[in-house]
BATOR-845930 format. One record per atom (N, C-alpha, C): residue number from 0; residue in three letters; atom name; x, y, z. Coordinates in steps of 0.001 Angstrom, whole numbers, plus 500000, padded with zeros to 6 digits. Atoms other than C-alpha are relative to their C-alpha. Layout:
% BATOR-845930
NODE  num  residuo  atomo       x       y       z
NODE  NUM      ALA     CA       X       Y       Z
...
This chain:
% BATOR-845930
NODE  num  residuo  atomo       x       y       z
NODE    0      UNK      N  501377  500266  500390
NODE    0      UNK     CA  454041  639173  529234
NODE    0      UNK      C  499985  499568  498538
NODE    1      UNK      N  500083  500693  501353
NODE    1      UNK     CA  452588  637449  525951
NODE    1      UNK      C  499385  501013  499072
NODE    2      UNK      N  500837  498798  501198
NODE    2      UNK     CA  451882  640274  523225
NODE    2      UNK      C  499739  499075  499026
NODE    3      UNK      N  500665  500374  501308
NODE    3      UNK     CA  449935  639082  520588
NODE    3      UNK      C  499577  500529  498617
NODE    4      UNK      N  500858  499393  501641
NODE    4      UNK     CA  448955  641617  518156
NODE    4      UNK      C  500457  501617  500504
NODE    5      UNK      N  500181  498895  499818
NODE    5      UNK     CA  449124  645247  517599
NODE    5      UNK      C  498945  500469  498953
NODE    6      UNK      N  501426  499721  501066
NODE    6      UNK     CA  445608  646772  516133
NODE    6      UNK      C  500598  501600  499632
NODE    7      UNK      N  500020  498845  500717
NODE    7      UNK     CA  445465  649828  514451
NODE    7      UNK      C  498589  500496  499499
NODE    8      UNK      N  500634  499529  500129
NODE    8      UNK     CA  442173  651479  514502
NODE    8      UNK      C  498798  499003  499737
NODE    9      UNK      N  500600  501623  500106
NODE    9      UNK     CA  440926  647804  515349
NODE    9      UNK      C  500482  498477  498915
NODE   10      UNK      N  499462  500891  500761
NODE   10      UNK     CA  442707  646325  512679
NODE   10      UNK      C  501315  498977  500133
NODE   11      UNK      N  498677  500477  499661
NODE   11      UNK     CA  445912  643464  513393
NODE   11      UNK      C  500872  500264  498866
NODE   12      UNK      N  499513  499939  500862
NODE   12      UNK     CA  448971  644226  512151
NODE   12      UNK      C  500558  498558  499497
NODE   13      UNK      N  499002  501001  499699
NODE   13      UNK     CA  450113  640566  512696
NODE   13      UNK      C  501292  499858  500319
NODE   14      UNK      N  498601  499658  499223
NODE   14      UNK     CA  453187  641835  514496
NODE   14      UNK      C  500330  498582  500041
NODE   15      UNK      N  499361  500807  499641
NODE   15      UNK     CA  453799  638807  515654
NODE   15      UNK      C  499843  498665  499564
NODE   16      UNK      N  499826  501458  500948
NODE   16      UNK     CA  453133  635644  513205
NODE   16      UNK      C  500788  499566  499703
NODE   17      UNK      N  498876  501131  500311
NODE   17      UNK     CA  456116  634519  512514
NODE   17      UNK      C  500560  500085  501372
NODE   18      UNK      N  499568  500207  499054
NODE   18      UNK     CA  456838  634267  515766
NODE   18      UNK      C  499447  498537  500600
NODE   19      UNK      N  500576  501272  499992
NODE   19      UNK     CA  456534  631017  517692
NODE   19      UNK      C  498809  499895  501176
NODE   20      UNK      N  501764  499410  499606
NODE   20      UNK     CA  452845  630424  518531
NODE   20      UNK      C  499446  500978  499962
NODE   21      UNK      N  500215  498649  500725
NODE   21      UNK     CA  452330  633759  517414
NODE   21      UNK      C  499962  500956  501150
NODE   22      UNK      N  499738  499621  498877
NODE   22      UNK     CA  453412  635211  520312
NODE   22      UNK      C  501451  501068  500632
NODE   23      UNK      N  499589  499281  499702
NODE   23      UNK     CA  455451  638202  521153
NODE   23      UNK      C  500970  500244  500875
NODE   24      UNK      N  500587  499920  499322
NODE   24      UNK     CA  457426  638197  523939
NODE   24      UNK      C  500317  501584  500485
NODE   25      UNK      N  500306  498492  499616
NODE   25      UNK     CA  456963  641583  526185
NODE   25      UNK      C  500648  500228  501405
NODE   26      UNK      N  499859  499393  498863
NODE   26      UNK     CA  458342  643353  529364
NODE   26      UNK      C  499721  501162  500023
NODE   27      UNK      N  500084  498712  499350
NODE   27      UNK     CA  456857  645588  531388
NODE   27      UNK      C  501139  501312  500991
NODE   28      UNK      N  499036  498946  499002
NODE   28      UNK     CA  459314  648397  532347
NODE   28      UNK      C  499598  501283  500287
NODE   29      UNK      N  499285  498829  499414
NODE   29      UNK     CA  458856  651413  534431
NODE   29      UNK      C  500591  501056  499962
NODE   30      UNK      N  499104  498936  500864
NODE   30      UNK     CA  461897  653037  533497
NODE   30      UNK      C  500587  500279  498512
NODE   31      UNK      N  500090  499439  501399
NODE   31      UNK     CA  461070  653166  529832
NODE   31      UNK      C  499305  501122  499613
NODE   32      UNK      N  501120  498933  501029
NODE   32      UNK     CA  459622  656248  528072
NODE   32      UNK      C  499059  499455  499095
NODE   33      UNK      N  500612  500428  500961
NODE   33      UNK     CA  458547  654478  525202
NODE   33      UNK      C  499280  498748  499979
NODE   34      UNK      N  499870  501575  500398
NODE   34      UNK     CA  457060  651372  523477
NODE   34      UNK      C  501252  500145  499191
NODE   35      UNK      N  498588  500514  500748
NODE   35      UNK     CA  459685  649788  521855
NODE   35      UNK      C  499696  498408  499474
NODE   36      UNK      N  499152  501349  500264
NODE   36      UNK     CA  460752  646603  519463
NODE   36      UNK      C  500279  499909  498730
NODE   37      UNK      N  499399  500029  501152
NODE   37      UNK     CA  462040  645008  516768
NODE   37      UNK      C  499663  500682  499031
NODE   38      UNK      N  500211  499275  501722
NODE   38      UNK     CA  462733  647115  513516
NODE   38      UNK      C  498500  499017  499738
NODE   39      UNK      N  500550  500627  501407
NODE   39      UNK     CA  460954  644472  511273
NODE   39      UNK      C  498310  500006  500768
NODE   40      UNK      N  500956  499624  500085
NODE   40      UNK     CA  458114  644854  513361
NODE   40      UNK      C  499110  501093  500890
NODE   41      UNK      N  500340  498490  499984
NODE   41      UNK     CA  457527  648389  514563
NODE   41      UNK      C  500076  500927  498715
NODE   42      UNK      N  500104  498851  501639
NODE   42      UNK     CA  458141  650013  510903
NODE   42      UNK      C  498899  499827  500173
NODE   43      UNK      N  500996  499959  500536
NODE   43      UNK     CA  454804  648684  509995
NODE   43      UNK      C  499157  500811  500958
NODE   44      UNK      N  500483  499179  499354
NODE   44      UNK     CA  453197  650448  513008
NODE   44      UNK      C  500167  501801  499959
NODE   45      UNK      N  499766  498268  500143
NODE   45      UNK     CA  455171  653808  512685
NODE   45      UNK      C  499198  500616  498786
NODE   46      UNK      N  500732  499664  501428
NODE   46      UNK     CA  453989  654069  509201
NODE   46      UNK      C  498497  500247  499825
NODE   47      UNK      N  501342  499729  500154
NODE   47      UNK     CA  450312  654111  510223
NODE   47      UNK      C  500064  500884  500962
NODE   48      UNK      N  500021  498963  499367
NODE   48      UNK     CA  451018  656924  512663
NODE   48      UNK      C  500746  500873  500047
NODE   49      UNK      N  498946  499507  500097
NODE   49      UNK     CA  453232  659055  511245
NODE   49      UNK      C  499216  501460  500869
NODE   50      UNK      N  500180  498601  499455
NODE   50      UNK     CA  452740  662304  513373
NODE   50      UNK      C  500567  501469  499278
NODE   51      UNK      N  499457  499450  500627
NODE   51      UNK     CA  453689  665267  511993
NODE   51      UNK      C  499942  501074  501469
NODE   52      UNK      N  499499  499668  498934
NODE   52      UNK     CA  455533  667772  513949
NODE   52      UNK      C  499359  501165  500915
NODE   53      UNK      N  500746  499115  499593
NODE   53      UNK     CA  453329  670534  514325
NODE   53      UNK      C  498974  499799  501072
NODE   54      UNK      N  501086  500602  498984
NODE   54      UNK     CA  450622  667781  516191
NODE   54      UNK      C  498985  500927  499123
NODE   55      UNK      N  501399  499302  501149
NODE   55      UNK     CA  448209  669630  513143
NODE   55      UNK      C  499343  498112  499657
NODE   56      UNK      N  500876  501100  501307
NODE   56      UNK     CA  447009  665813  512140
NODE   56      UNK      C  499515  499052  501712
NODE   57      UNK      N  500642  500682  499084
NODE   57      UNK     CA  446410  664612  515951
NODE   57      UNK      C  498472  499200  500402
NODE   58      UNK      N  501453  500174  499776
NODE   58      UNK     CA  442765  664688  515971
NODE   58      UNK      C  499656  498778  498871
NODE   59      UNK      N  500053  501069  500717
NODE   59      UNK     CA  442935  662342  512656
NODE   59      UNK      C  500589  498962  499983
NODE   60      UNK      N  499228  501734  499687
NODE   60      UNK     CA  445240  659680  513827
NODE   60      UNK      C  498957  498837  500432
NODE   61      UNK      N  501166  500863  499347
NODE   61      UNK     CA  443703  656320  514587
NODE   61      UNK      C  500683  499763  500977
NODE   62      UNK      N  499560  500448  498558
NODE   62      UNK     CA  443675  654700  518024
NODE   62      UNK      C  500740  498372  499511
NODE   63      UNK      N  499800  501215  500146
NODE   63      UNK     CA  445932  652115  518466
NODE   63      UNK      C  500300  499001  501673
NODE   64      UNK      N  500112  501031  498910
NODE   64      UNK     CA  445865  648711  520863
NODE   64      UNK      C  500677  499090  500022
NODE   65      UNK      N  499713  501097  499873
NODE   65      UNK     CA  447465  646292  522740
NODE   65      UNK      C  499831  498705  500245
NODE   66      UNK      N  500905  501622  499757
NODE   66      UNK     CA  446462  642737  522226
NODE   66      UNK      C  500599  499352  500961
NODE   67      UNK      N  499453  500712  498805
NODE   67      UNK     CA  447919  640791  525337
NODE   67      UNK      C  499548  498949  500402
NODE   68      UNK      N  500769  501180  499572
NODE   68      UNK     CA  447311  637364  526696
NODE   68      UNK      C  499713  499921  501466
NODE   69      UNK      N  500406  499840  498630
NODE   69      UNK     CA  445698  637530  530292
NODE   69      UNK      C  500537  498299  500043
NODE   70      UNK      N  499579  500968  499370
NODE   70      UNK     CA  446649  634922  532477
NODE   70      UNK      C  499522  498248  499622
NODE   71      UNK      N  500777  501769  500463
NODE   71      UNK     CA  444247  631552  531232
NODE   71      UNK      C  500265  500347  498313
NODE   72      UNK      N  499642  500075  501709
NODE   72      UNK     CA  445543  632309  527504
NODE   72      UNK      C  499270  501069  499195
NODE   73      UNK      N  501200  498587  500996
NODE   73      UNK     CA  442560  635227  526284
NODE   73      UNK      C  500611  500647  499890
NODE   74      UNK      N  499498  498727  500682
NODE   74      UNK     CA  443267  637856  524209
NODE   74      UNK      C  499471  501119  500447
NODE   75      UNK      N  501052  499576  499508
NODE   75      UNK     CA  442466  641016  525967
NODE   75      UNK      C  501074  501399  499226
NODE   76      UNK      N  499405  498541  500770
NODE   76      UNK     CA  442679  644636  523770
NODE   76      UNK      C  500411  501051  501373
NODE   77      UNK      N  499445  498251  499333
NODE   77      UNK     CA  444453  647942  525274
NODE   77      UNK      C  499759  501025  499693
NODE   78      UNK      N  500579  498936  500610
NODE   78      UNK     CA  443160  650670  523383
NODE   78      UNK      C  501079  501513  500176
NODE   79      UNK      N  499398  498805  499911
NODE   79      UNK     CA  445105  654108  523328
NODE   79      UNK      C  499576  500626  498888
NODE   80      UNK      N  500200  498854  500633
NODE   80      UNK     CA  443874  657233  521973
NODE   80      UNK      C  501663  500606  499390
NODE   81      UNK      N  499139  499679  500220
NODE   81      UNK     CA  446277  659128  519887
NODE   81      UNK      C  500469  501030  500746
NODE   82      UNK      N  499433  499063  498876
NODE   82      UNK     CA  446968  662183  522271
NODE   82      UNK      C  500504  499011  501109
NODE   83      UNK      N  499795  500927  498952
NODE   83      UNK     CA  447572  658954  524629
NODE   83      UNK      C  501490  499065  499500
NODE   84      UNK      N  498656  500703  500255
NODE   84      UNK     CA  450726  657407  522642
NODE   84      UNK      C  500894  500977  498887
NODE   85      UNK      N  499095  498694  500399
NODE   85      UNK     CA  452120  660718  521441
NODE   85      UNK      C  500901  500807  500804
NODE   86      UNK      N  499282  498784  498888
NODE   86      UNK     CA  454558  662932  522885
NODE   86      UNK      C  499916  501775  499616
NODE   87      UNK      N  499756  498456  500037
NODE   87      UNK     CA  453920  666301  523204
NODE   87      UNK      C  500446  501327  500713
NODE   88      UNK      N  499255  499194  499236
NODE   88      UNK     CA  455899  669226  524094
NODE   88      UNK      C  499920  501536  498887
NODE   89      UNK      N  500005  498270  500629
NODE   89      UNK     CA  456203  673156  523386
NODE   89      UNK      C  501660  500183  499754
NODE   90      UNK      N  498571  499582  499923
NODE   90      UNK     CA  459366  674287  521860
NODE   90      UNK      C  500325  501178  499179
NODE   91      UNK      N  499660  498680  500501
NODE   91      UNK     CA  461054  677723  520991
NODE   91      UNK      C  499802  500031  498612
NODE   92      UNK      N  499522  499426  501612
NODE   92      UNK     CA  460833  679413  517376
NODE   92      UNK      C  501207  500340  500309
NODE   93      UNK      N  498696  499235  499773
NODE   93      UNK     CA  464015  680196  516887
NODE   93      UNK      C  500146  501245  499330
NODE   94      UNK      N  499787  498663  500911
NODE   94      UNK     CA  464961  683750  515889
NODE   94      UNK      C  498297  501470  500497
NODE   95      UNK      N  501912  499159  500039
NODE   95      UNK     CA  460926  685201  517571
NODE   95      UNK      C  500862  501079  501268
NODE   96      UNK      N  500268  499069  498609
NODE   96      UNK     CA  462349  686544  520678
NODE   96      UNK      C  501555  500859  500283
NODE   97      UNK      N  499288  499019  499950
NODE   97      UNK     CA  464507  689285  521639
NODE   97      UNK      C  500504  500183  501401
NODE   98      UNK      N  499348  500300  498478
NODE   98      UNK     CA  466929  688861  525038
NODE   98      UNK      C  501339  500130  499742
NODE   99      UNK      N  498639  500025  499540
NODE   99      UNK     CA  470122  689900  526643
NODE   99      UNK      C  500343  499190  500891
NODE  100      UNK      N  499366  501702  499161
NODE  100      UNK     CA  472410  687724  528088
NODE  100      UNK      C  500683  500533  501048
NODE  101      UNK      N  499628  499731  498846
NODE  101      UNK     CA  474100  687779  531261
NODE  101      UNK      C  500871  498572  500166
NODE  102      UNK      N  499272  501058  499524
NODE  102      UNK     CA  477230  685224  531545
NODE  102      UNK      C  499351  498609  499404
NODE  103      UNK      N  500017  501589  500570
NODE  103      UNK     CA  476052  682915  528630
NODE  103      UNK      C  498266  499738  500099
NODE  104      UNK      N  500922  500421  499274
NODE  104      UNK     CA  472468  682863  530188
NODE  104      UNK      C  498974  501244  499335
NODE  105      UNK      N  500710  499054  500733
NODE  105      UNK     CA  469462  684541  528105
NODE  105      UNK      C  499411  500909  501363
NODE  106      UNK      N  500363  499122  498968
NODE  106      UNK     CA  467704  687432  530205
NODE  106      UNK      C  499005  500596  499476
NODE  107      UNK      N  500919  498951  500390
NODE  107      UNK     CA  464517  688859  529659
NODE  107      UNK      C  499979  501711  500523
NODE  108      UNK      N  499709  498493  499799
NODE  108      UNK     CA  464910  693178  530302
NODE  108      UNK      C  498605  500006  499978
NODE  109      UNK      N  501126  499315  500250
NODE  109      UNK     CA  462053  695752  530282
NODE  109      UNK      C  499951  499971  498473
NODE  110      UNK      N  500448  500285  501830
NODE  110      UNK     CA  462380  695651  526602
NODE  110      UNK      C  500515  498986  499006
NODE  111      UNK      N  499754  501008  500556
NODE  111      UNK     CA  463222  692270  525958
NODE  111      UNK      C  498252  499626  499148
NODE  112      UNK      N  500806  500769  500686
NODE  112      UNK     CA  460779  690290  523717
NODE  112      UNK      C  499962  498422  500312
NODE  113      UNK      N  500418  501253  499550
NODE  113      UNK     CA  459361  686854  524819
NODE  113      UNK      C  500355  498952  498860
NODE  114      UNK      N  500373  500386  501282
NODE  114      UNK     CA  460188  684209  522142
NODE  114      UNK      C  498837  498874  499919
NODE  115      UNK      N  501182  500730  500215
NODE  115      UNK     CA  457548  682266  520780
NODE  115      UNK      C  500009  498656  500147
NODE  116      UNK      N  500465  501299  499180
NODE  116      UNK     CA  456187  678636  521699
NODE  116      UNK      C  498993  499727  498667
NODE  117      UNK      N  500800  500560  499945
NODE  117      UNK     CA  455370  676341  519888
NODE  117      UNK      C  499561  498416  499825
NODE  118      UNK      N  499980  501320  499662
NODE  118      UNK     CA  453753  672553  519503
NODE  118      UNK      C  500751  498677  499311
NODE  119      UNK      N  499059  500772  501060
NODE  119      UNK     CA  455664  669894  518623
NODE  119      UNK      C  499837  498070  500601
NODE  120      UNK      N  500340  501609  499773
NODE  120      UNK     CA  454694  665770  518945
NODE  120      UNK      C  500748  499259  498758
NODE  121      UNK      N  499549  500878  500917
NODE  121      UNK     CA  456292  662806  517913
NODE  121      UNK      C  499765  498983  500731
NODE  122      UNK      N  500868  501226  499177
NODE  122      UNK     CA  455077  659168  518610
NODE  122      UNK      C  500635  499356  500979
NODE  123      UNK      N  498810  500636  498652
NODE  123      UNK     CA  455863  657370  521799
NODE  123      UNK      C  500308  498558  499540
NODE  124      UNK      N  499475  501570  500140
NODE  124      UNK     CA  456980  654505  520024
NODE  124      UNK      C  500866  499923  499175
NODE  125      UNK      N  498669  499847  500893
NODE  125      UNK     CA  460305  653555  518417
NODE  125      UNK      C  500878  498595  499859
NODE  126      UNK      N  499012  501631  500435
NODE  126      UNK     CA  462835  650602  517390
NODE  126      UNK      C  501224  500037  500903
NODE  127      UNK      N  499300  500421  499157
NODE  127      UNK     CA  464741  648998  519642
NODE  127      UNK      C  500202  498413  500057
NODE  128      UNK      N  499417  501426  500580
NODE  128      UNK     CA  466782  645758  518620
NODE  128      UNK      C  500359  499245  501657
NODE  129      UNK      N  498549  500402  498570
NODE  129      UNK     CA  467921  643989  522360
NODE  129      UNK      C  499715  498430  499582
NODE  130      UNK      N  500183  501476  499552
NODE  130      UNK     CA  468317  640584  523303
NODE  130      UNK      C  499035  498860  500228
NODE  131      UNK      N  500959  500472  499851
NODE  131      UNK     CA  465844  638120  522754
NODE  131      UNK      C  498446  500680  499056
NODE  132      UNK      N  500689  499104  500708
NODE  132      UNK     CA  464279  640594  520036
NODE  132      UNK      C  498160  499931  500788
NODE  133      UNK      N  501118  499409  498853
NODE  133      UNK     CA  461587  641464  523294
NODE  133      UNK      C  499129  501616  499477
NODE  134      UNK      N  500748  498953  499859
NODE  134      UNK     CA  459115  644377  523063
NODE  134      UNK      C  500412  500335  501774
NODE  135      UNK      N  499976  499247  499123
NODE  135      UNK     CA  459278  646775  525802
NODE  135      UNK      C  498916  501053  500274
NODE  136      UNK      N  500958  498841  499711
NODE  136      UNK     CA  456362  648483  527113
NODE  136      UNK      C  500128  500562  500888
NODE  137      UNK      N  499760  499497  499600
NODE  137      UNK     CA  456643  651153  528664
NODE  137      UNK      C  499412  501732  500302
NODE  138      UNK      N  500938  498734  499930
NODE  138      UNK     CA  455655  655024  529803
NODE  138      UNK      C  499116  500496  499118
NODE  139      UNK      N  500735  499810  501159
NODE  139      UNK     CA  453661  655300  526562
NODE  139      UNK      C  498832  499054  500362
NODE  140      UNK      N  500694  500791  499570
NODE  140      UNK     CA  451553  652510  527686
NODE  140      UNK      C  499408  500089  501422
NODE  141      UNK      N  500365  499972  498330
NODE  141      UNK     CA  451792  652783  531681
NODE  141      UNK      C  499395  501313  500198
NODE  142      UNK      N  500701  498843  499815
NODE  142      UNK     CA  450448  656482  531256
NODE  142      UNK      C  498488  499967  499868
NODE  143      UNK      N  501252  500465  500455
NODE  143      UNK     CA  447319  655066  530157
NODE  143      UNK      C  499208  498778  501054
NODE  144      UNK      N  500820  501352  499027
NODE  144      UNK     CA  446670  651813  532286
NODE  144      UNK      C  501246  499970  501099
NODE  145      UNK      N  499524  500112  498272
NODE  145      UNK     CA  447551  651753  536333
NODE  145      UNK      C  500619  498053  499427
NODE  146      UNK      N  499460  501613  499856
NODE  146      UNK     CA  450007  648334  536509
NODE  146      UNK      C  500442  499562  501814
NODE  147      UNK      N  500533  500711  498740
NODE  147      UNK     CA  449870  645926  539651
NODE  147      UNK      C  501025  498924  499593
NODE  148      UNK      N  498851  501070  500092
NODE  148      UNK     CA  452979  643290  540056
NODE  148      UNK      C  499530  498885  501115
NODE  149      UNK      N  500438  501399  499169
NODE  149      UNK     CA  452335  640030  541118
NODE  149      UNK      C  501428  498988  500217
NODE  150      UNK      N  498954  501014  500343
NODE  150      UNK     CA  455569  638309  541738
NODE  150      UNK      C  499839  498582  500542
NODE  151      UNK      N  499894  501333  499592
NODE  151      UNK     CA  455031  635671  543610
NODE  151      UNK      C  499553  498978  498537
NODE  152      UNK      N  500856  501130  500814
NODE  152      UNK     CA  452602  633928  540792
NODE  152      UNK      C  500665  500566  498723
NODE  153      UNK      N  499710  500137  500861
NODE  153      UNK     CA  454447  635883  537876
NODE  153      UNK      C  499379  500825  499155
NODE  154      UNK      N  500947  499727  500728
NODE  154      UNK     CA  451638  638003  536827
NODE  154      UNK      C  500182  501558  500336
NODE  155      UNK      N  500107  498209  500414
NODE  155      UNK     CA  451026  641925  535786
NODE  155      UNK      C  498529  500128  500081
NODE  156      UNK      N  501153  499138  500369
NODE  156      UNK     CA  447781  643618  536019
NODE  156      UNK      C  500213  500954  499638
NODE  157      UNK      N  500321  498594  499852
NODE  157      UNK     CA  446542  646274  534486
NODE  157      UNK      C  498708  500248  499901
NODE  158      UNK      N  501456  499997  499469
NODE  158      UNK     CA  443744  648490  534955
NODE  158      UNK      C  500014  501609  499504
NODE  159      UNK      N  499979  498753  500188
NODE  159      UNK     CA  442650  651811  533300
NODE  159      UNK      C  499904  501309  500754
NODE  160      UNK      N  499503  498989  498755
NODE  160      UNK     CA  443920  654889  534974
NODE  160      UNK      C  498574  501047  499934
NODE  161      UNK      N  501362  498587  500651
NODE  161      UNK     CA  441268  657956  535342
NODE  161      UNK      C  501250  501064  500377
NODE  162      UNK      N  499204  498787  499998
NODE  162      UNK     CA  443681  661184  535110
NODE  162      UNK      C  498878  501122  500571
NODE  163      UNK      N  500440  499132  499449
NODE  163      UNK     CA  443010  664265  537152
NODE  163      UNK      C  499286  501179  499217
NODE  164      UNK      N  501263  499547  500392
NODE  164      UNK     CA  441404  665796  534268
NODE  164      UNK      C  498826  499237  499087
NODE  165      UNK      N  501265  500777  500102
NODE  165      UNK     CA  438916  663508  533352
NODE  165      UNK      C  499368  499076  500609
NODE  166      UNK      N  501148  500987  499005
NODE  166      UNK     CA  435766  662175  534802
NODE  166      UNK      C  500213  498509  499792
NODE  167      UNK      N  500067  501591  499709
NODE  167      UNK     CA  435411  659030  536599
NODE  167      UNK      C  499168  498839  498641
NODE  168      UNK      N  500926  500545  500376
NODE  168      UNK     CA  433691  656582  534106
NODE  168      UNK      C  499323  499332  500877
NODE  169      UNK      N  501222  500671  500129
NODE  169      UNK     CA  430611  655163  534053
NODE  169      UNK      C  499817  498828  500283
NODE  170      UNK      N  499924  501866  500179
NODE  170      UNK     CA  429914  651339  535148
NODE  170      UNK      C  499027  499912  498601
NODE  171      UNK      N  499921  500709  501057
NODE  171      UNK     CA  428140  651074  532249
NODE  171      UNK      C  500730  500369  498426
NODE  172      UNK      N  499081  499614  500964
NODE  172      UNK     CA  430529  652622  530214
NODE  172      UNK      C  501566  499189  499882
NODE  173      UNK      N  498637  501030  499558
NODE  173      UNK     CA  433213  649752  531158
NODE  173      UNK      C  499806  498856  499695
NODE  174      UNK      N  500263  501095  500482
NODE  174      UNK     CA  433142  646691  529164
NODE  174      UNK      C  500207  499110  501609
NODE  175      UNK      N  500399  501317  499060
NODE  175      UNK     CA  432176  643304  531639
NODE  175      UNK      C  501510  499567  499850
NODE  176      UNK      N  498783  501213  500071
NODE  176      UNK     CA  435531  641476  532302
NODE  176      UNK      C  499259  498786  499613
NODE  177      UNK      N  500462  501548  500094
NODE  177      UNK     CA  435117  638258  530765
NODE  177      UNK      C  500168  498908  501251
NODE  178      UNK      N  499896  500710  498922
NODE  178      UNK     CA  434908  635305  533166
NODE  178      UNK      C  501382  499274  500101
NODE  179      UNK      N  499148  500289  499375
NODE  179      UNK     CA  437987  634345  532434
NODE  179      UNK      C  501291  500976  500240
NODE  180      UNK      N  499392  498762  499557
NODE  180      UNK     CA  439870  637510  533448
NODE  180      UNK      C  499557  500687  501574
NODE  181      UNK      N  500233  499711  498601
NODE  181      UNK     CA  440113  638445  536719
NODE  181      UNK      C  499661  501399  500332
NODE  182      UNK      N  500223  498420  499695
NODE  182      UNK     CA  438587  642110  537881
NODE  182      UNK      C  500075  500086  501412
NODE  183      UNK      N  500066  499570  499185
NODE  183      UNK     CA  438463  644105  540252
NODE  183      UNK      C  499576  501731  500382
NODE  184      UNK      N  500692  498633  500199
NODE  184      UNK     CA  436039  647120  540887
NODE  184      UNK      C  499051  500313  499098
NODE  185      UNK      N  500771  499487  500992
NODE  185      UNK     CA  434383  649138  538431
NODE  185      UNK      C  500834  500034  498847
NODE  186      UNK      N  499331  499596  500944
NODE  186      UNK     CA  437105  649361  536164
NODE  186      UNK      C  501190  498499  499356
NODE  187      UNK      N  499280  500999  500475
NODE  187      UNK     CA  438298  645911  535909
NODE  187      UNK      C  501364  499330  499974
NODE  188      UNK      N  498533  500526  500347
NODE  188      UNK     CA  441679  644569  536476
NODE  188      UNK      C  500700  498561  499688
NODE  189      UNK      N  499416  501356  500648
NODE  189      UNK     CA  443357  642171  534024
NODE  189      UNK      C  500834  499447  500006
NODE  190      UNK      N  498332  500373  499534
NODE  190      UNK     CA  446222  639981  534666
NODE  190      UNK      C  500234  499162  498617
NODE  191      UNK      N  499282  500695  501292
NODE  191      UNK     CA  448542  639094  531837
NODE  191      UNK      C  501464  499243  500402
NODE  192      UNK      N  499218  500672  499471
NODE  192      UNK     CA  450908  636529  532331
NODE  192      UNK      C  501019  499859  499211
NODE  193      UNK      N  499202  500139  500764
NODE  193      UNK     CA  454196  635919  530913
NODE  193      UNK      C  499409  498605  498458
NODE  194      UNK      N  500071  500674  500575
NODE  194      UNK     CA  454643  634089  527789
NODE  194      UNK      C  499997  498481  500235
NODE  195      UNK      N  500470  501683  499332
NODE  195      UNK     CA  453302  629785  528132
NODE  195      UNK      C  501384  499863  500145
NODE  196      UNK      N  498680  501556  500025
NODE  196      UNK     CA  456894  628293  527974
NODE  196      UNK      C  500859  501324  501434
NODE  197      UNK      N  499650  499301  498902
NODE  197      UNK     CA  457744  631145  531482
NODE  197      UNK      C  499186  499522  500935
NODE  198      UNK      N  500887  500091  499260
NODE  198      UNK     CA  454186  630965  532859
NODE  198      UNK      C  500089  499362  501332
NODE  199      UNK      N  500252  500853  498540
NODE  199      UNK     CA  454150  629773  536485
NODE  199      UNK      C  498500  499874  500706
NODE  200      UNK      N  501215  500333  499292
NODE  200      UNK     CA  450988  628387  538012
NODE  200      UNK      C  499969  499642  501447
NODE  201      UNK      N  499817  499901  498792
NODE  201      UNK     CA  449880  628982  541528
NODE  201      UNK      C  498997  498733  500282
NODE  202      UNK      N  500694  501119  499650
NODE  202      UNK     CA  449115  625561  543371
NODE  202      UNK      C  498742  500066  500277
C-alpha cells in the first residue's frame, strides 16, 4: 500500500518527502507485532511518543495516524489512540515475593508471599531497515482496523474494528466515506491500493 504521511496529534511528520512522489511504500503483514521502518524515518515519530515504562504518561500521549492512499489516489487518515499503539503488559517486582522452589520451578506454600505486579508499556512501533527501505504495518495497526484482502484487483481494505469491550458506534458518530472511497455499512470500508507504479486496475 501507498503510505503517505504519519500525523501526530493531527500534525504531518513528512515521513515521506523525500521519497519519490512522496510516497511511502507499505506492507500489510499479519505476522508482524509492530509498525515498523526506516531508522531515518521512525526516530522522528518515536521521539513524539516516548512512553515511559511505568505507562504513568499514557493518558497524555497524543493520538497518532495513518495517512494512506485509498485506491483512486485520496488521502484517507487512520487515527490510533495511544492505549491503541502501545504495548502493555504486567511484570514482576523483583525481590516483592517470597517462594520455594521445587526442581528449579518457583512454588507458592501456605506461607509463601505473592510477588508483586506491575505495569509496564512500550510503543508498538520500532526500526526496521529491510529491503526496499518498506514500512511494515502490522499488529499495532491491525488491532485497531479489521483488514479485507483483495487479491485479485490488488487492494486492502480496512475498516474500524469495535472490540468486545466497547460499544457499537453511532452512524452519526462515523465520518461519511468520501465518494471516492468505497464503503461498506455503517462503519465504512476503505480500500488502499498499492503504490501507482504496482497499482493494477480492474477492467
Amino acid at each position: 500500500v501507498g503510505l503517505k504521511d504519519i500525523l501526530v496529534d493531527g500534525k504531518p511528520l513528512h515521513a515521506c518527502d523525500k521519497r519519490p512522489d512522496g510516497i511511502c511504500p507499505a506492507v500489510v503483514d499479519t505476522g508482524s507485532s509492530l509498525l515498523t521502518g526506516p531508522s531515518d524515518e521512525v526516530k522522528p515519530l518515536l521521539e513524539k511518543i516516548h512512553t515511559q515504562e511505568g505507562c504513568d504518561n499514557l493518558a497524555s500521549m497524543p493520538s497518532v495516524s495513518l495517512r494512506l492512499l485509498d485506491k483512486d489516489g485520496q488521502v484517507v487518515d487512520y487515527p490510533m489512540a495511544p492505549k491503541e499503539y502501545t504495548l502493555r503488559t504486567l511484570e514482576e517486582v523483583p525481590n516483592t515475593g517470597d517462594t520455594g522452589y521445587f526442581k528449579e520451578f518457583p512454588v507458592l506454600g501456605s506461607n509463601a508471599k505473592a510477588p508483586e505486579v506491575r505495569p509496564h508499556c512500550e510503543p508498538g512501533v520500532g526500526v526496521m531497515d529491510v529491503p526496499g527501505a518498506k514500512w511494515v504495518i502490522g499488529d499495532t495497526f491491525l488491532r485497531r482496523y479489521y483488514s479485507v484482502y483483495d487479491d485479485d484487483r490488488g487492494l486492502v481494505g480496512f475498516v474500524r474494528s469495535v472490540h468486545p469491550d466497547e460499544a457499537p458506534l453511532a452512524p452519526e458518530s462515523v465520518p461519511a466515506p468520501s465518494k471516492l472511497a468505497a464503503s461498506t455499512g455503517r462503519l465504512g470500508l476503505y480500500l488502499a491500493a498499492p503504490p501507482p507504479s504496482r497499482c493494477r486496475r480492474a477492467a
